[in-house]
C-alpha positions as CSV (number, residue, x, y, z in Angstrom):
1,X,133.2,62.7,147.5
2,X,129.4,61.4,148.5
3,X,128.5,65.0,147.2
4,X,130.5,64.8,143.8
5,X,129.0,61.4,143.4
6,X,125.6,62.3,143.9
7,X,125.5,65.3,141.5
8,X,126.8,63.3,138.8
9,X,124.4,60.7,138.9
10,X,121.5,63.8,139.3
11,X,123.2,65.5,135.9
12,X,123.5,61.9,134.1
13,X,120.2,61.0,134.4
14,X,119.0,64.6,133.5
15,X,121.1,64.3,130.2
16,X,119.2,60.7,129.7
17,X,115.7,62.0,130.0
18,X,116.6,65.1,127.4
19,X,113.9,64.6,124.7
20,X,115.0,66.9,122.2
21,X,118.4,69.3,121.5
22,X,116.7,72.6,123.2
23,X,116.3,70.5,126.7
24,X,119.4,69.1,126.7
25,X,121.3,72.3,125.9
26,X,119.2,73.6,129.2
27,X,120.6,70.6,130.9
28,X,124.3,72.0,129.7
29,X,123.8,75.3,131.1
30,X,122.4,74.1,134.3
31,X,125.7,72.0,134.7
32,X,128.7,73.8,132.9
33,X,127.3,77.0,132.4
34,X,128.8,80.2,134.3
35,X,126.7,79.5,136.9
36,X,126.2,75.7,136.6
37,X,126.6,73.4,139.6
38,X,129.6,72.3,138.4
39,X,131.2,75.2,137.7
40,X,130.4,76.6,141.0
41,X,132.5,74.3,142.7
42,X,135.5,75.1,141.1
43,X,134.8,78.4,142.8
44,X,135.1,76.8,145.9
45,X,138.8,76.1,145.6
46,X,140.0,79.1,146.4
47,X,139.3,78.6,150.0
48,X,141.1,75.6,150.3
49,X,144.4,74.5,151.2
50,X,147.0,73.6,148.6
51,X,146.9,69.5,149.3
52,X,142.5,69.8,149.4
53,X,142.3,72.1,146.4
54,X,144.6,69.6,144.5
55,X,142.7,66.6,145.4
56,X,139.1,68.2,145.1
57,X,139.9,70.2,141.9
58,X,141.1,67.0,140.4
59,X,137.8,65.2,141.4
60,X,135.8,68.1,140.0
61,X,137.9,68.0,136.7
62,X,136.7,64.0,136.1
63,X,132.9,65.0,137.0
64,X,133.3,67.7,134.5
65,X,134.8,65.4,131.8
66,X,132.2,62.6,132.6
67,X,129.4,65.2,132.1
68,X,130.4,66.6,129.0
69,X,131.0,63.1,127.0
70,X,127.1,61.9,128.3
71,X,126.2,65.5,126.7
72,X,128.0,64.7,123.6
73,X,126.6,61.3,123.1
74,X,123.1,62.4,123.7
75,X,123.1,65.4,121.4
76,X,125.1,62.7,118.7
77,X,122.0,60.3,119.4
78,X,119.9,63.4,119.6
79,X,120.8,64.8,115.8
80,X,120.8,61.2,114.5
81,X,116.9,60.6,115.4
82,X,116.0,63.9,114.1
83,X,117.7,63.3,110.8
84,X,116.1,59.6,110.7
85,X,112.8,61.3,111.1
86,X,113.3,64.0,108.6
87,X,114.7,61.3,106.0
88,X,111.2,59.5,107.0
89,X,108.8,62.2,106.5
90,X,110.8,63.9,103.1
91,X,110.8,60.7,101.6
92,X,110.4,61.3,97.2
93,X,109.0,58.4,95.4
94,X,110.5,58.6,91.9
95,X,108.4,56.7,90.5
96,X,105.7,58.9,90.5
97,X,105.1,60.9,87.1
98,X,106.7,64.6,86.7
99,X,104.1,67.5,87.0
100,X,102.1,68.4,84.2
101,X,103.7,72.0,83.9
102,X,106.1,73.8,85.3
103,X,104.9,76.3,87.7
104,X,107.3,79.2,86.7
105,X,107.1,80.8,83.4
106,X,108.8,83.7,81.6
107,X,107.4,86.6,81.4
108,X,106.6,86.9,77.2
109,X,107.8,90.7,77.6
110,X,111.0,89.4,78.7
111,X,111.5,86.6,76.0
112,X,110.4,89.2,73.1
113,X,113.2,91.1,74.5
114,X,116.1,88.6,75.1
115,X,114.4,87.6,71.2
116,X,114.9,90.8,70.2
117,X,118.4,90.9,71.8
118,X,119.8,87.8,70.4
119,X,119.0,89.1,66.4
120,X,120.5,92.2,66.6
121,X,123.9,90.6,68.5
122,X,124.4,88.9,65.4
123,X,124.2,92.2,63.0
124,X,127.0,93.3,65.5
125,X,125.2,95.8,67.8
126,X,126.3,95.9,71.4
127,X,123.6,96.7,74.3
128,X,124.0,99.8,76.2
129,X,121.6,100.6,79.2
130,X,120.8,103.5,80.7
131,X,118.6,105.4,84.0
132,X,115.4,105.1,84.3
133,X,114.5,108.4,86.2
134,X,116.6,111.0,83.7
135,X,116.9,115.0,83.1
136,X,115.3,117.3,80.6
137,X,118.1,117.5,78.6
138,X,118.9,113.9,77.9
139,X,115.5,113.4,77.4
140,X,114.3,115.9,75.1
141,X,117.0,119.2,74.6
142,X,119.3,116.7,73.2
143,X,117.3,115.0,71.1
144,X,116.1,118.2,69.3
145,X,112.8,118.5,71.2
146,X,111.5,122.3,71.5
147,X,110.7,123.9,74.5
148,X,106.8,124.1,74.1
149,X,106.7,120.5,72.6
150,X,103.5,118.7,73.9
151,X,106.1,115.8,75.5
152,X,107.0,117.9,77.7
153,X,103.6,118.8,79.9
154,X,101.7,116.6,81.8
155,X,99.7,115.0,80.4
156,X,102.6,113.0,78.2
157,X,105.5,112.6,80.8
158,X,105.5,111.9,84.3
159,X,108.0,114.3,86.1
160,X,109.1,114.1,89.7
161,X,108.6,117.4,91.9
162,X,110.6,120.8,90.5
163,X,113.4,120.7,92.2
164,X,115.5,123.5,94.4
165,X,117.4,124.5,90.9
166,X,113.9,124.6,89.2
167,X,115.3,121.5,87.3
168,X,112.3,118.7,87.1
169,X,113.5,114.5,86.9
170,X,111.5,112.4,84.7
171,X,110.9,108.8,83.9
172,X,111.8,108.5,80.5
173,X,109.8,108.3,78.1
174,X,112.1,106.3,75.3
175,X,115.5,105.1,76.0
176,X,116.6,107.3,73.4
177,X,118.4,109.2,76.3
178,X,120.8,105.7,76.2
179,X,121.4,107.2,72.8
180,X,122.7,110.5,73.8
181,X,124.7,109.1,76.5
182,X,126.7,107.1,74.3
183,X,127.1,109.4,71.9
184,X,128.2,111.6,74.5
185,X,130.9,109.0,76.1
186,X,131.7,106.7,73.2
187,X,133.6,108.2,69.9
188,X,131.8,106.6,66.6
189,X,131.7,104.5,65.3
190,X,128.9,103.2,67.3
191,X,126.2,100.5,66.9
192,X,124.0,99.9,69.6
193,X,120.4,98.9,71.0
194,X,118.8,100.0,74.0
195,X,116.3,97.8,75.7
196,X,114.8,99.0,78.4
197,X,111.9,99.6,80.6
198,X,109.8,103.3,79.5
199,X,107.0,105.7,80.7
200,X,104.6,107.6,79.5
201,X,100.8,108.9,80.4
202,X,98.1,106.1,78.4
203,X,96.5,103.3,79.2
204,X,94.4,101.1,76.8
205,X,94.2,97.7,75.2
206,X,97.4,98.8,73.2
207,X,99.0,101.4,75.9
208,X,100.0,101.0,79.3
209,X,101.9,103.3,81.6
210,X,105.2,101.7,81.9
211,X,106.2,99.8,78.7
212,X,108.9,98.0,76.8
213,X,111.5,99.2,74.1
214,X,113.9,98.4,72.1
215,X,116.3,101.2,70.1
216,X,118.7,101.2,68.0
217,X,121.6,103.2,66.9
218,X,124.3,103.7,64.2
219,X,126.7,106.2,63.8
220,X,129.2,106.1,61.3
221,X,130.6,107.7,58.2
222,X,128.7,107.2,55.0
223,X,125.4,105.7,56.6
224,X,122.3,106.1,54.7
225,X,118.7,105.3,54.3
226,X,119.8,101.6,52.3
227,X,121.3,101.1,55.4
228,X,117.8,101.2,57.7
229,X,116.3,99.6,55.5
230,X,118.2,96.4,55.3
231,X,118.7,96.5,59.4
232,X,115.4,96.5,59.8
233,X,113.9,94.2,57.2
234,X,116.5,91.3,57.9
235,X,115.5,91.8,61.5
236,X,111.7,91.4,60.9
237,X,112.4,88.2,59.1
238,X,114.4,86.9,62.2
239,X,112.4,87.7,64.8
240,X,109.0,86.6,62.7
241,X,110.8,83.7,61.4
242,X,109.5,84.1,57.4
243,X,112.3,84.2,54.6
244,X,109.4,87.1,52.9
245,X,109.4,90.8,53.9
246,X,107.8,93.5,52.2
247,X,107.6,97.0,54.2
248,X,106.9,100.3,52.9
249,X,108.2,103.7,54.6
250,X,105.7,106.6,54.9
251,X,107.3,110.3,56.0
252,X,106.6,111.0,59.4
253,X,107.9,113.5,61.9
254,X,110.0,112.8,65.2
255,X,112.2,116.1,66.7
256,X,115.5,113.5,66.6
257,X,115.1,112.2,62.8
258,X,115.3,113.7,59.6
259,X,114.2,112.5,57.6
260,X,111.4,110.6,59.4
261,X,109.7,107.7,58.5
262,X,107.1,104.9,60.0
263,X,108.1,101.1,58.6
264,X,104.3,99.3,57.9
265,X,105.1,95.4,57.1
266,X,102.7,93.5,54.5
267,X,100.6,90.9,56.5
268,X,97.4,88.4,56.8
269,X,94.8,89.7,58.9
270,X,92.7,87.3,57.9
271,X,91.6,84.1,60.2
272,X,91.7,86.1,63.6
273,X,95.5,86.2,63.5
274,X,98.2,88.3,61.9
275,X,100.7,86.6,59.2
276,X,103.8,88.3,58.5
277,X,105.0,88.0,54.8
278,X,101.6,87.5,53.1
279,X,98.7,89.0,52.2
280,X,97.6,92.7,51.4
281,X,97.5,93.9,54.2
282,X,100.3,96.9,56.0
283,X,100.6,96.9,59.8
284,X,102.8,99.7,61.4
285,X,106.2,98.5,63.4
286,X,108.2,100.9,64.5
287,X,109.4,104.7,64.0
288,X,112.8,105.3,62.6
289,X,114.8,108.0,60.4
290,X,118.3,109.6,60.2
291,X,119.5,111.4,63.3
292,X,118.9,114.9,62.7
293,X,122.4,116.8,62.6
294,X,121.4,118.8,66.2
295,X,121.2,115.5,68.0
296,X,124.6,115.2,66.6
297,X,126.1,118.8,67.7
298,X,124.2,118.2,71.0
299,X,126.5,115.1,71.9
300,X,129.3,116.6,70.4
301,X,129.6,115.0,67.0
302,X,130.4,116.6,63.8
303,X,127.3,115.7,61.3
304,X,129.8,117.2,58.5
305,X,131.7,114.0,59.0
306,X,129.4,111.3,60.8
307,X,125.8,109.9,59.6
308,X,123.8,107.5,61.4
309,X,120.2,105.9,61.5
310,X,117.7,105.3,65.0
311,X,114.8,103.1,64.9
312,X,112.8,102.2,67.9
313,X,109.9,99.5,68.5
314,X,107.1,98.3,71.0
315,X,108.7,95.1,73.0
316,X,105.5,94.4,74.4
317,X,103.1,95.3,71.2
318,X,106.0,93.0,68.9
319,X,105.4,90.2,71.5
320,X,101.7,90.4,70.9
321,X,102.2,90.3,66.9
322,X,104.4,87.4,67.1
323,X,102.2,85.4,70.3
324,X,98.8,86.1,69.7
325,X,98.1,88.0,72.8
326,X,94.9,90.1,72.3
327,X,95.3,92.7,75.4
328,X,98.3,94.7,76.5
329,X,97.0,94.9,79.5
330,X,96.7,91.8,80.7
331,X,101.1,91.5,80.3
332,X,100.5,93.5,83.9
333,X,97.3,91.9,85.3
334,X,99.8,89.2,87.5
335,X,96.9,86.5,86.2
336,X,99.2,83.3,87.4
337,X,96.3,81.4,84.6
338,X,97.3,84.1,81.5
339,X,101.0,83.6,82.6
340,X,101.1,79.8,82.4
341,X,99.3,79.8,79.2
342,X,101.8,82.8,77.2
343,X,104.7,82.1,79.8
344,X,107.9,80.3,78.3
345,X,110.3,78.0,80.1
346,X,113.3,79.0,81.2
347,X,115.7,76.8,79.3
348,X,114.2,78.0,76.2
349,X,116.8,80.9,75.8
350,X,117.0,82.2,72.4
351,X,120.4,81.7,70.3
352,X,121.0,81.1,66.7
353,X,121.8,77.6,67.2
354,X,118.8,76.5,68.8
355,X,116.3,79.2,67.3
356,X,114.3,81.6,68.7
357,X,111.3,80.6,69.5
């Protein structure tokens, strides 16, 4: 057993001098691994005869026992120091005051929108979503546009490579196309928004490429003008936050609409900032109208029987009104400075029981 004896005191004191868990696991492996210097003599039974191999084996089986509690204490003593370290080195004083600001913001886009989102929930209008990358027809043959319109080149849309068909993708350009997909899948009455992310071909210090919208829908028997009108003036005065709204409609054309109208509210533009509710002034909103009885036909609704209204707005140029933020630009200039300055925290959700803003 001299040789038995020997090895284990060899192993024992290999598992003592382990400094860390990767050399002691190496000390494991070296021992009890398949072809560790214990484990290769119980390969050496075999050979023996039936009175040695009982006798050796059983010797074997106590080194083998022996060496594996000394590698379980070590790696327990092992993981203990390391934690005792770690709880050293991560220690938190408490006392110590809080930060000055939070280092995460929301984006002002995205709290204009959940605004935006909250007001109209509480008129009773559910939120539909839709693709962003869409087809010609939901895009602009159902929604009445003809086939030379100037939305359709170029230089307005951004369209993906004609495809094998001769049919050309598009990122939308409105979510209107939400529109015609629930009109299409839903039978009315319907009242939805659409918030979403959009695409067109602009860029300046009130247009960017990829922008923000918000549309709304109603489809019902009986709907009229009286109807817009109140939707959009009690929303104005929940999102700005002002029991005054005066806005004025002046004709306009969209293909979808008819009639068509842009909504200008009555502001202050005096003092470097705009005031909603006072002054002489008229700033333009939004774009809405009835929907014109060929969007209806197109999703397959009678306009004998159903009437509805569509509006849609600017997320990103509302935000702007309401927070003072000169440039559109710089919503997509990833300026960490211009984010913690218009950014908003995140517990400050809007809901009609804390407010909105």
């Amino acid at each position: 057993m001299t040789d038995l004896t020997t090895l284990e005191a060899d192993v024992l004191a290999q598992v003592a001098a382990a400094g860390d868990l990767a050399a002691l696991d190496a000390v494991r492996v070296a021992a009890l691994g398949k072809t560790g210097s214990i484990s290769g003599l119980l390969k050496t039974l075999g050979s023996m005869s039936p009175e040695e191999r009982k006798e050796r084996g059983a010797a074997i089986n106590v080194l083998r026992d022996r060496v594996q509690t000394a590698l379980n204490d070590k790696k327990a003593a092992l993981e203990a120091a390391a934690l005792d370290a770690r709880l050293a080195s991560e220690t938190l004083d408490l006392t110590l005051p809080a930060p000055h600001r939070r280092r995460g913001s929301v984006h002002p886009t995205m709290q204009t929108m959940d605004e935006m989102i909250a007001i109209f929930a509480e008129m009773g209008f559910a939120v539909a979503e839709g693709p962003d990358i869409e087809d010609d027809f939901h895009n602009f043959t159902a929604l009445n546009f003809p086939p030379k319109h100037p939305a359709r080149e170029m230089h307005d849309t951004f369209f993906f490579n004609t495809k094998e068909d001769g049919e050309r993708m598009l990122l939308r350009t409105h979510t209107s196309p939400v529109q015609v997909r629930t009109m299409v899948s839903q039978k009315p009455p319907i009242r939805i928004i659409a918030p979403g992310r959009t695409y067109r071909v602009d860029n300046d210090a009130t247009h960017t490429p990829v922008f923000h919208q918000v549309e709304g829908l109603v489809i019902d028997k009986g709907i009229h003008m009286g109807h817009l009108k109140w939707t959009l003036e009690t929303f104005l005065a929940r999102f700005f936050e002002t029991d005054v709204v005066t806005t004025q409609f002046r004709p306009h054309h969209f293909p979808f609409t008819e009639p068509s109208a842009e909504m200008d509210v009555q502001c202050d533009r005096s003092g470097g900032e705009i005031k909603i509710g006072q002054g002489t002034s008229w700033l333009e909103i939004l774009g809405c109208g009835m929907v014109h009885p060929n969007v209806l036909r197109a999703c397959g609704i009678d306009p004998d029987e159903y009437q509805g209204f569509a509006f849609g707005m600017g997320v990103d140029r509302l935000g702007m009104l309401k927070y003072g933020m000169p440039d559109l630009r710089d919503m997509w200039a990833s300026d960490s400075r211009w984010l913690s300055h218009y950014g908003f925290s995140a517990f400050a959700a809007p809901n009609a029981a804390s407010g909105l803003s």
